[in-house]
N, C-alpha and C positions, 0 to 999 in steps of 0.2 A: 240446642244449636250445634250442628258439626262445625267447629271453629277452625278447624284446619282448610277447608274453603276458604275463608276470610285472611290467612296472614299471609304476608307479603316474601314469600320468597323463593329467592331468585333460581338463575342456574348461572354455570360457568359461561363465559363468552369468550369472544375475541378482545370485546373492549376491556375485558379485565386483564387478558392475555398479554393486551400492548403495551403493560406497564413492565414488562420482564426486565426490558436495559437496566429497572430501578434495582431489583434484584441484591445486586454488591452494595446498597447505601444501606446505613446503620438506623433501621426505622426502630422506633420507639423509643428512642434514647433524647427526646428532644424535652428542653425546661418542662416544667410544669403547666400547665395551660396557665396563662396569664404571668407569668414570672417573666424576667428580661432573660434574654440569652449574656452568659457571660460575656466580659470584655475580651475582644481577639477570639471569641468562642467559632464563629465565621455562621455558615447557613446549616442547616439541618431538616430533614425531615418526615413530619410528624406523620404515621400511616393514618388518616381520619377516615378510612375508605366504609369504615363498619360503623356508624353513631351509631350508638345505644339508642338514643332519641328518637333516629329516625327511620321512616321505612324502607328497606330496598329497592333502589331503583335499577335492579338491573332487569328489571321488565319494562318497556316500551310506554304503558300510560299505566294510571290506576283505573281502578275499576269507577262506572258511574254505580253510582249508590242511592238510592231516590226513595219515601217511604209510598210515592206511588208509581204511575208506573215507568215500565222505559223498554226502549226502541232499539236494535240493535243490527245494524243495515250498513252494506259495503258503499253508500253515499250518504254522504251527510244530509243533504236536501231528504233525501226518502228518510232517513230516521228523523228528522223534523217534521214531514209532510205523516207519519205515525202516530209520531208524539203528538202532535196535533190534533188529530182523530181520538189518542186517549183523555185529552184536554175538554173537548168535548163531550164525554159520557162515554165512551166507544170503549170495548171490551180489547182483549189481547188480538181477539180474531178478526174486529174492525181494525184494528192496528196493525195487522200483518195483511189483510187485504187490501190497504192504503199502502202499506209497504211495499209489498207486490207491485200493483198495479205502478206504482213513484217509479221503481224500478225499472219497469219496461220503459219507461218513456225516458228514463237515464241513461241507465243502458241495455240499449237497445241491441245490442249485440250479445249479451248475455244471456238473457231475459223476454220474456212478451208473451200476450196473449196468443203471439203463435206457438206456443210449449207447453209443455206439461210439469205437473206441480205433484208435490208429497208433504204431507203435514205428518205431526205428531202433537197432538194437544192434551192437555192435565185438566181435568177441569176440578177444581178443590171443594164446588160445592157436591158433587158427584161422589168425589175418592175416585180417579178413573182416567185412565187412560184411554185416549182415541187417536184410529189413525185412519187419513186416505189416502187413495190411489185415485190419484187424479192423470194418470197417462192413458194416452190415445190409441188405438190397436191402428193396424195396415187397413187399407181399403179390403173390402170382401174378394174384390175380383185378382187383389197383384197374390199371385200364387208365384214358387219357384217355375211351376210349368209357363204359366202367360209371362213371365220372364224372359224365358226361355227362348219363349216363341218369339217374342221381339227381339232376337239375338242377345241379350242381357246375361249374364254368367257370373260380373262382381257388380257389387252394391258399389255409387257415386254415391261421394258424400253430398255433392254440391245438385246433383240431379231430383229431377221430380219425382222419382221413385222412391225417394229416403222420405218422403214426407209421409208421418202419419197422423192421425187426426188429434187435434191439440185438445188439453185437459185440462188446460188450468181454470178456463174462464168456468168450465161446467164445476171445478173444485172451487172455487170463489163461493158459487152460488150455495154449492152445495154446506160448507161450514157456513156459511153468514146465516141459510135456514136454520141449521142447527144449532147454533150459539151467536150469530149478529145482532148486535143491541141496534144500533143503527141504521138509517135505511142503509141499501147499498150505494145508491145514488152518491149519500153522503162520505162514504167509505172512497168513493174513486175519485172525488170533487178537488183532493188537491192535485192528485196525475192530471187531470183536466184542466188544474188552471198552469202545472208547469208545461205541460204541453203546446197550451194556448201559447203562454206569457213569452215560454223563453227559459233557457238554463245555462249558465256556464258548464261549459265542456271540462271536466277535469284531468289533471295529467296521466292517471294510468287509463280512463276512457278514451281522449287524446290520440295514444300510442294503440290502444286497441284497434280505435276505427280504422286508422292507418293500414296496421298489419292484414286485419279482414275486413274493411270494408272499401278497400279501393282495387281488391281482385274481381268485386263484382260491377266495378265503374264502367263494364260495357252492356248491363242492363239497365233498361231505361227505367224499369216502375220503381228499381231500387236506387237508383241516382237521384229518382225526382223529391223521392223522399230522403233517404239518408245522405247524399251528398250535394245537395243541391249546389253548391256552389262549382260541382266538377270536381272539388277533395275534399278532404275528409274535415273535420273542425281542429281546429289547432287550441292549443291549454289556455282555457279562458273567452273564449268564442263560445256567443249564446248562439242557442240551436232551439229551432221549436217544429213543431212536427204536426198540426191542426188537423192533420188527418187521426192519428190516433185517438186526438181529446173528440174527436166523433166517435168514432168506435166506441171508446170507453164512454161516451155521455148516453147512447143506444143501449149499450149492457147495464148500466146504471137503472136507465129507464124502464128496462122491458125485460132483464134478467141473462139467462145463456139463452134462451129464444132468438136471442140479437142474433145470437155468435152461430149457431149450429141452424137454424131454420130462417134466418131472415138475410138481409141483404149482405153480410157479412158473410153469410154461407155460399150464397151463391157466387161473391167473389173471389170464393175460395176452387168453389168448382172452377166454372171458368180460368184459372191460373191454369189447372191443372189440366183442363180438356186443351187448351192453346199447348200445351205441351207435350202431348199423347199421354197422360197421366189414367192412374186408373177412381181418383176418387171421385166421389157419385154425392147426391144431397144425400141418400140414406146411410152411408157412412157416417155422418154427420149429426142427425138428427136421431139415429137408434145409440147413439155412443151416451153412457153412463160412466160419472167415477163409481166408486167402491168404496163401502164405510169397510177397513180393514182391523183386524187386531194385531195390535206391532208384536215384533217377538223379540224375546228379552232374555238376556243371562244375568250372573251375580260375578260381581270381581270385587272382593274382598270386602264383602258387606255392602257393598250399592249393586243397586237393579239399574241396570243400563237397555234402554228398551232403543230397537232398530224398527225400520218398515223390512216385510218379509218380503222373498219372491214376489216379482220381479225386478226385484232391484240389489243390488250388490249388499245391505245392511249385513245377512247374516254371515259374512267375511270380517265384519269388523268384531260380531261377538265372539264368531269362529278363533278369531288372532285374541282375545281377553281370556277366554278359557286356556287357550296354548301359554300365554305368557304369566297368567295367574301360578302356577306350577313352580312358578323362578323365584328368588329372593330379589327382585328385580329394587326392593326399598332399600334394599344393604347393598347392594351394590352402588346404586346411587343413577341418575340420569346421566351424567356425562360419563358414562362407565362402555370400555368395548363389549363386557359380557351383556350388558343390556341390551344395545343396541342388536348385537349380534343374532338374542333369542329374539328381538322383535323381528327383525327381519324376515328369518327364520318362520316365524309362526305367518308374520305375513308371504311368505310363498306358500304354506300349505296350506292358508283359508283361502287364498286365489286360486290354487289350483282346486280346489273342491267347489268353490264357487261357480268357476267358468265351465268347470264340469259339468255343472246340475242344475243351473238355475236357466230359465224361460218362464213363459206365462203361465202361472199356475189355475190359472182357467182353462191351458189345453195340455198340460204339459205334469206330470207326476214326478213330485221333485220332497226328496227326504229333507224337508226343511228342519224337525227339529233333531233327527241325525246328527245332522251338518253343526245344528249347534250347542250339544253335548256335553257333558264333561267328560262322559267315556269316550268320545272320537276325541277330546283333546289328549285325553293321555295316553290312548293310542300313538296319537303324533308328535308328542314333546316326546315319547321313547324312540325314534327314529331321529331326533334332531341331535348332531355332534359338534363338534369345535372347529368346522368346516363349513362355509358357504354351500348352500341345497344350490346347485347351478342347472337342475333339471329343466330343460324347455318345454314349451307348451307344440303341441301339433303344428306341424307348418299350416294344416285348412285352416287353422283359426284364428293366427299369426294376423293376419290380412286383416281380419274386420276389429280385430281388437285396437292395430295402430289407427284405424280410422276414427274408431271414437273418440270424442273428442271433447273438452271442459268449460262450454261455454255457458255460466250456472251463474245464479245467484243463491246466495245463503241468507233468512234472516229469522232474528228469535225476537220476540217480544213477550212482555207480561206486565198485567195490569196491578193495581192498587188491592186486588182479593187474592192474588195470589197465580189465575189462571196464568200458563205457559204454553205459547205458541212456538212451536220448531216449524221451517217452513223452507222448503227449499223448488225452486222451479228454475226452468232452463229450456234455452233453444236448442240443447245438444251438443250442435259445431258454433264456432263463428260465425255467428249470422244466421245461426241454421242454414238453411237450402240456399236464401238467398232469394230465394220468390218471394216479393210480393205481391198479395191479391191489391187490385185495382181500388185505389181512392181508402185502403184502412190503414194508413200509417205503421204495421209490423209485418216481419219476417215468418214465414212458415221455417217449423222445424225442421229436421234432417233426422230423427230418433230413426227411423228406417236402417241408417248406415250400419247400423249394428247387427241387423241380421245375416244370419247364415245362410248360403245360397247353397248350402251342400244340405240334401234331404237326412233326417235322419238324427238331428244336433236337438237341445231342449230348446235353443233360440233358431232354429231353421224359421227362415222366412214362411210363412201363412196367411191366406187373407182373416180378418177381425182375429189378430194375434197383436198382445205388444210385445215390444221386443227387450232386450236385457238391459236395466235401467242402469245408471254409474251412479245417481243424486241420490242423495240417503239423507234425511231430518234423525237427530239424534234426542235422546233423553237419558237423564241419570238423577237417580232417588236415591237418600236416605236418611232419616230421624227427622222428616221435614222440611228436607234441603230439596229442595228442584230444579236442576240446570238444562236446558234446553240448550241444546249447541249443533252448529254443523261447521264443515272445512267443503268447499266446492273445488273440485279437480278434477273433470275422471275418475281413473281409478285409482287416484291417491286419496279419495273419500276414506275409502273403511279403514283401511292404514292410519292415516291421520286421525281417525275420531278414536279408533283405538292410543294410538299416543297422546291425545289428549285426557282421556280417562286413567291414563297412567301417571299422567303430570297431579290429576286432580289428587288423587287417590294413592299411588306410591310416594312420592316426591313434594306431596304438603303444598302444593302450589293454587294460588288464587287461578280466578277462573280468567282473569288478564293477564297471569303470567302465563297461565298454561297453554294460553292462546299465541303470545309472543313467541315461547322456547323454540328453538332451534329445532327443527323434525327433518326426516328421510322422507324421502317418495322411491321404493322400489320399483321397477317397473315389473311385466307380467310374463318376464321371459330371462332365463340367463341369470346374472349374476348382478348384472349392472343396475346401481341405486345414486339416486341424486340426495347429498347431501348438503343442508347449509353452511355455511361459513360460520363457525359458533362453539366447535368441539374442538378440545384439544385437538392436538398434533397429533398425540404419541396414541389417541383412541383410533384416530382416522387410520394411523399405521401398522395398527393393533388389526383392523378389521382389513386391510388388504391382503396381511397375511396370511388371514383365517379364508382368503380366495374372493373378498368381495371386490366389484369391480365401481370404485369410486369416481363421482363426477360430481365436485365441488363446486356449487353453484352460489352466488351473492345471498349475503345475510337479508332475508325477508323476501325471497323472493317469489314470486309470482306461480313456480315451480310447482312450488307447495301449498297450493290452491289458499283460500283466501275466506277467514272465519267469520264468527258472531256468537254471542254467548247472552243468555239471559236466567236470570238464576234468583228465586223467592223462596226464604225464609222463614218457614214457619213459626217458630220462635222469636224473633226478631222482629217479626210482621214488616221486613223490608225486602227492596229489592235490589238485586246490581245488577250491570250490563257489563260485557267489554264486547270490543270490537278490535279487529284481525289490523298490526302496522300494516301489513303485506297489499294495504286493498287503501280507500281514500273513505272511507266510512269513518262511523262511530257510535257510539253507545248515547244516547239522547233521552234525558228525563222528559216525564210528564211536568208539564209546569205547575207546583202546585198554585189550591186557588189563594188567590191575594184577598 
């Protein structure tokens, strides 16, 4: 058993920070435990901040712990509506297709069968890792020229152009073939009944619908469903959606047939021909996921395995090999030098990422170059005690602010061991914002990300997908397996690399690693969002060194929003945690009674 997974500890905070005024009072000096305080002796006090006893709480929860399996989803109903499916008989991958599927009908702004999806799965009877590519390519015909011709020059995020053909329902299908114990019927039967029944609205879904989904209160197909009442649901307002629990009871029944060749298809067309769109029923019906092989690096004795091209993963191994190089454990995590090389390393696996990567179905991209040990040490000898402030091209400035983090993250693993990483998404908020007529979700907006300058690896193409931001994580070693992702944009690779820094440098359980305080740099410049959680004198350590600081509220939303599921070989157990930053959480299998 790697036992440094398991113990509980913490990192520096603010909450420890706010006891400074105490400082000048004489701690330790108080009676004996249980002895009376002298007569006239007055008050005193005792430092009890460390029992021996007991465990650190300066992480946010503990981990769930379960000897079968557990759920690990940014709403608590979906990680229920899971766990329930593994209560059942139902495998990690019936458990994450239940996940899924709970999710879109939560939220809907995140999430949905209008998006595309990325797994990584372990399977233990195997020894073996799998991964797919469940994203949708452009219509055949939107080329930059037929762009062109329609006076069209920048990609709308919010327009019919950005929509390309959605992958997750055809990735559903395609893992439940290949490892679903379950029918699938059974698999989608609780999204179906929260659908039907009804769900409270929670407070960060609430404030989501608000922000994006009342810019679209002037189309009717999307009022009729997502805001029926004319606004959006307020904290604790049930909400039910019966167009969808059709959808999904269709795909349940008849497979992705539903989705890509039958009535669901055609509603998709039709959105798009009423809008001069260019997608067609054979877009739709020739569209295939991809059983992929994820690719992987070692940082300091674990294999940490990403999904490759087309999606931003190999930026996160790119930043593990650059920061491996560091004494990053003696320094410590609330440390300026640490922070500093991450940073560091995360601008030069972004710029090498945004460089090279597109659909490696049209597009010749040095993936495992990119993820090297010789390019790292190439790049950690160029890194100095200075902020890299180098900027990205102004052509590409444009489509990089447009993309956008509207994702959901979830991990699950079953009573054998199997671990599902699983991440899908609409793209923007709300995606596009179309809906097809009578299916309860949102078509994606994945499109916006394309290059409209010929020439780039992500140049728009027709049957091209375009540069993905959602990355499913893994990390091995001695029979430890943790499944994990952070959804954000492109605070993904960044974030899943400092989370295998938490695990791995700094002794941290896989709940606290998910709590700690993290950066989101952005993809240009100097300027980085950090949380409320680090010292002072680090934060002022690193503006010196030229970084440009914007201090944003502890947990917040900023910094995309986790899940973590992690089985034991040794132990023959499992634990979950789940991200404060989100309204989720880590949910056992109930064992049987």
């Amino acid at each position: 058993m790697f036992f440094r997974c398991l113990r509980l500890v913490g990192f520096v905070s603010l909450a420890y920070l706010a006891i400074a005024p105490l400082a000048n009072a004489q701690f330790n000096s108080a009676p004996t435990a249980g002895a009376p305080a002298p007569n006239g002796a007055g008050g005193f006090i005792r430092d009890s901040r460390k029992h021996p006893h007991e465990p650190s709480r300066d992480n946010a929860f503990s981990m769930t712990i379960n000897k079968y399996g557990i759920a690990a989803t940014l709403q608590t109903l979906a990680s229920q509506a899971s766990a329930s499916i593994l209560a059942k008989g139902g495998n990690a991958v019936d458990a994450a297709i239940a996940a899924n599927a709970a999710l879109g009908v939560i939220e809907p702004m995140m999430n949905g069968i209008g998006g595309d999806l990325f797994a990584i799965i372990w399977d233990p009877k195997q020894k073996k890792t799998y991964a797919i590519n469940a994203s949708g390519w452009s219509p055949k015909n939107e080329t930059i020229d037929a762009m062109k011709a329609k006076g069209i020059t920048t990609m709308n995020g919010d327009g019919i152009y950005a929509i390309t053909v959605p992958g997750a329902v055809a990735g559903w299908e395609a893992l439940h073939k290949r490892f679903g114990k379950l029918p699938l019927s059974v698999d989608l039967a609780p999204a179906i009944a929260l659908a039907e029944n009804g769900f409270p609205v929670t407070e960060t879904d609430s404030a989501n619908w608000d922000q994006y989904g009342m810019p679209y209160k002037d189309r009717p197909a999307f009022t009729s469903v997502f805001l029926p009442s004319g606004t959006y649901p307020k904290i604790g307002q049930m909400f039910r959606n019966p167009d969808i629990a059709n959808s999904l009871r269709m795909i349940g029944q008849k497979g992705a047939d539903a989705f890509y060749r039958g009535p669901i298809a055609d509603a998709i067309v039709k959105v798009s021909e009423e809008n001069n769109g260019f997608m067609t029923k054979s877009d739709l019906a020739d569209y295939k996921p991809e059983w992929i092989e994820p690719v992987s690096t070692t940082y300091h004795g674990w294999r940490v395995y990403e999904t490759p091209p087309n999606t931003q993963g190999i930026a996160a191994l790119s930043m593990l090999n650059v920061m491996e190089r560091y004494p990053l454990r003696e320094w410590g995590h609330d440390s300026a030098k640490t922070l500093h090389i991450e940073m560091e390393a995360k601008a030069l696996a972004y710029a090498d990422m945004l460089h090279y990567v597109g659909d490696p179905n049209v597009e010749d991209i040095p993936t495992q170059k990119l993820i090297s040990k010789e390019l790292a040490k190439e790049r950690a000898a160029g890194i100095t005690d200075k902020a890299n402030c180098a900027v990205l091209p102004s052509d590409r400035k444009e489509q990089l602010d447009k993309l956008q983090s509207d994702t959901t993250y979830l991990a699950t693993v079953d009573r054998d061991g199997m671990v599902v990483s699983l991440i899908q998404s609409n793209a923007g908020n709300f995606g596009s914002g179309f809906v097809p007529e009578h299916t309860g979700f949102v078509l994606q907006n994945r499109g916006s990300g394309f290059y409209m300058q010929p020439g780039q690896p992500n140049s728009l193409a027709g049957h091209k997908r375009p540069l993905h931001t959602i990355i499913p994580a893994m990390m091995q070693k001695d029979g430890v397996t943790i499944g994990f992702g952070i959804m954000s944009g492109f605070n993904q690779a960044q974030a899943h690399a400092q989370f295998v820094a938490n695990v791995v440098d700094f002794d941290m359980n896989i709940q606290a690693a998910m709590d700690a305080a993290r950066f989101n740099k952005g993809n240009s410049g100097c300027s980085v969002n950090i949380e409320d959680g680090y010292p002072k004198e680090v934060l002022e350590k690193l503006a010196l060194q030229g970084h440009q600081i914007n201090l944003v509220p502890r947990y917040s939303m900023v910094m995309g929003r986790g899940n973590v599921a992690m089985h034991d070989d040794t132990l023959g157990v499992n634990f979950g945690a789940s991200d404060p930053r989100a309204d989720g959480q880590a949910i056992p299998e109930q064992p049987p009674y």
